[in-house]
C-alpha positions in Angstrom: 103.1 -173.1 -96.6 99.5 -172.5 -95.5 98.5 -174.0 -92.3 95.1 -175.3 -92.4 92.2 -173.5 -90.5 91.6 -175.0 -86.9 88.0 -174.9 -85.3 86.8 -171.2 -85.5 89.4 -169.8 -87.7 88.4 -168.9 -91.7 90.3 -169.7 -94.7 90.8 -166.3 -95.6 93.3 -165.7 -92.4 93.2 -166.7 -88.5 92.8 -164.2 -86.1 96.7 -163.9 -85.6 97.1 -163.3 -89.6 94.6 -160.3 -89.1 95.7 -158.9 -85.5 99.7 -158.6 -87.0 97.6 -156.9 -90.4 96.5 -154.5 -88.5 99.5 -153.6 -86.4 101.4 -153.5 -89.7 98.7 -150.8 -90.9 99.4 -149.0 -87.7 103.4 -148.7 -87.5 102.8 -147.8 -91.4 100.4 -144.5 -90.4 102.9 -143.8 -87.3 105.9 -143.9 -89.9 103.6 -141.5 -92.1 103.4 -139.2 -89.5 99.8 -140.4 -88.7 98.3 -139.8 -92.0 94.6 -139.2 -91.7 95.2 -138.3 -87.7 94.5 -134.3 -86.9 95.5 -134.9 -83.1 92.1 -135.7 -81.8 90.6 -137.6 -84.7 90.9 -139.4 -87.9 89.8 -137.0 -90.8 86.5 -138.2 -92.1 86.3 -138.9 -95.5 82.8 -139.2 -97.4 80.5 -142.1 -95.9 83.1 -142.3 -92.9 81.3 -142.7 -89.5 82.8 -139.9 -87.0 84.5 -140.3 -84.0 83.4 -139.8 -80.5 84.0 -135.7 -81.1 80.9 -133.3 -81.9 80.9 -132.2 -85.5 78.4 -131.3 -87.8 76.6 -134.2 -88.3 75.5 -134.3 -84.8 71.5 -133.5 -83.7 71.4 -130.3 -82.9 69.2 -128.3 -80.9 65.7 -126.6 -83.1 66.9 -123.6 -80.8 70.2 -123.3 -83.0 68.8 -125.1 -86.1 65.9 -122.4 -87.2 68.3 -119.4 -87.2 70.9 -121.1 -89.1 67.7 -122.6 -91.9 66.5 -118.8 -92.0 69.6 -117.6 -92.9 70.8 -120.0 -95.2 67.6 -120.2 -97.3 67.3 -116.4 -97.5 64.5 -115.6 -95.3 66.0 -113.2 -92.6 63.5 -110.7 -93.7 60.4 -112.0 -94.4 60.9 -114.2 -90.9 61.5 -110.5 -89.3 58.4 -108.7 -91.2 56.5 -111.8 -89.7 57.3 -111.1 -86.7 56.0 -107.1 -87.5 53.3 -108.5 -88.4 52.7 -110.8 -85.2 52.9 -107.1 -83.4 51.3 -105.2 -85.3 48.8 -103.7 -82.3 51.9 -103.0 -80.0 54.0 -101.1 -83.1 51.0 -99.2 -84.9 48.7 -98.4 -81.8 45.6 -100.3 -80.7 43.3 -97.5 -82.1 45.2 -98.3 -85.9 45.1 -102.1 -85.5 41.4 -102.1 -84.6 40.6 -101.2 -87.9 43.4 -102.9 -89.9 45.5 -105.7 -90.4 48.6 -106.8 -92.2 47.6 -109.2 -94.3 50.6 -110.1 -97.0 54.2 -109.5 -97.1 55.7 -110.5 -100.8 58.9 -108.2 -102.2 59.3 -105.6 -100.2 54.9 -104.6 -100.2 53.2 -104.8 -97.3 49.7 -105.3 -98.0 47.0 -103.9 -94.9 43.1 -104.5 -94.9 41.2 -102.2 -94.0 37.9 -102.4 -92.3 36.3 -99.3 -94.6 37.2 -97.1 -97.1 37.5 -93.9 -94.7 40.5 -95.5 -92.7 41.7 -96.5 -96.0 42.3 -92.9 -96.8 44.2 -92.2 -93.3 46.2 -94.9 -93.6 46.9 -94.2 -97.1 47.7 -90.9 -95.8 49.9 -92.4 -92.4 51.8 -94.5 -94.9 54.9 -92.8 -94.5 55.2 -92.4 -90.8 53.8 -96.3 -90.6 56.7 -97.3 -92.7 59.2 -95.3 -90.6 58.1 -96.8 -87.7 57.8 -100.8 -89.4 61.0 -100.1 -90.5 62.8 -98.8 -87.5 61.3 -102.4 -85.5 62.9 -104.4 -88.1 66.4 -102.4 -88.1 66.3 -101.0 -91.9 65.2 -97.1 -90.8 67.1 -94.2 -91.3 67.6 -94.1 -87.8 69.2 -97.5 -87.3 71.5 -97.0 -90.1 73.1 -93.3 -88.4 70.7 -90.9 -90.6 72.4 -92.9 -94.2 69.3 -93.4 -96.7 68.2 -96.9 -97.0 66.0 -99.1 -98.8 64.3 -100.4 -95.6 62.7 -104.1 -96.0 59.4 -102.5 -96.0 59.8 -100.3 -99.4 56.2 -99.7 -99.7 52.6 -100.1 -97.8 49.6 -101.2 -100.0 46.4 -100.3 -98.3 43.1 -102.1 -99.5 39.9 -101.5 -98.2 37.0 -103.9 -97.4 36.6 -105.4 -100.9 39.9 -105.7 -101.7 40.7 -102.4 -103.6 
């Protein structure tokens, strides 16, 4: 026998018929042994809402965000050799950077401009002690690795001069 819905109540159940539902779902997880409970919070499931603990989903701080987007999308070096390139004066020497500039980083070439075809030559001719030195900032020298030979991320330095050659 179904009663007949009084003033606020639905036909599909009264508030009673739904309260004793859901204590009957409950004393069914506790028999479980709280299926779905991990002892601070329901496991989510896909297109569950999480509970009032922090988990990935959460806003996170740009501060923790970038490092975590560098790494994941593969860009640990070029972000590094950026940042090379953001110091060039300070790493090469004021009197080198006056007449040069880095200018493109793209597998493992750096590519420097020149002002003129004389400084060109001598940096065509400092290319190995530049790389050394590009390579020991960013941690892939010789010396940062205990003397062991290693590729570097810097494998080569293409110099161009003025027009582009």
């Amino acid at each position: 026998m179904n009663p007949q819905p009084v003033d606020g109540e639905s036909a599909e159940g009264s508030g009673m018929d739904l309260a004793r539902a859901a204590l009957a779902a409950a004393r069914s997880r506790s028999r479980d042994g709280g299926a779905g409970w991990n002892g601070r919070r329901r496991t989510s499931t896909p297109g569950q809402r999480s509970g009032s603990g922090p988990d990935e989903r959460d806003p996170q701080l740009l501060s923790a965000a970038i490092p975590r987007l560098i790494e994941d999308r593969g860009w640990t070096v070029p972000a590094a050799v950026g940042g090379v390139m953001g110091r060039w004066s300070e790493i090469v020497g004021g009197h080198i950077a006056a007449h040069c500039t880095p200018v493109e980083f793209n597998e493992g070439v750096l590519t420097v401009r020149t002002d003129s075809a004389a400084w060109a030559t001598e940096l065509r001719m400092l290319a190995p002690q530049l790389l050394a030195k590009l390579n020991a900032e960013l941690g892939t020298s010789r010396a940062a690795h205990g003397g062991r030979d290693t590729a570097g991320a810097i494998s080569n330095l293409k110099v161009v001069g003025p027009g582009g050659r």
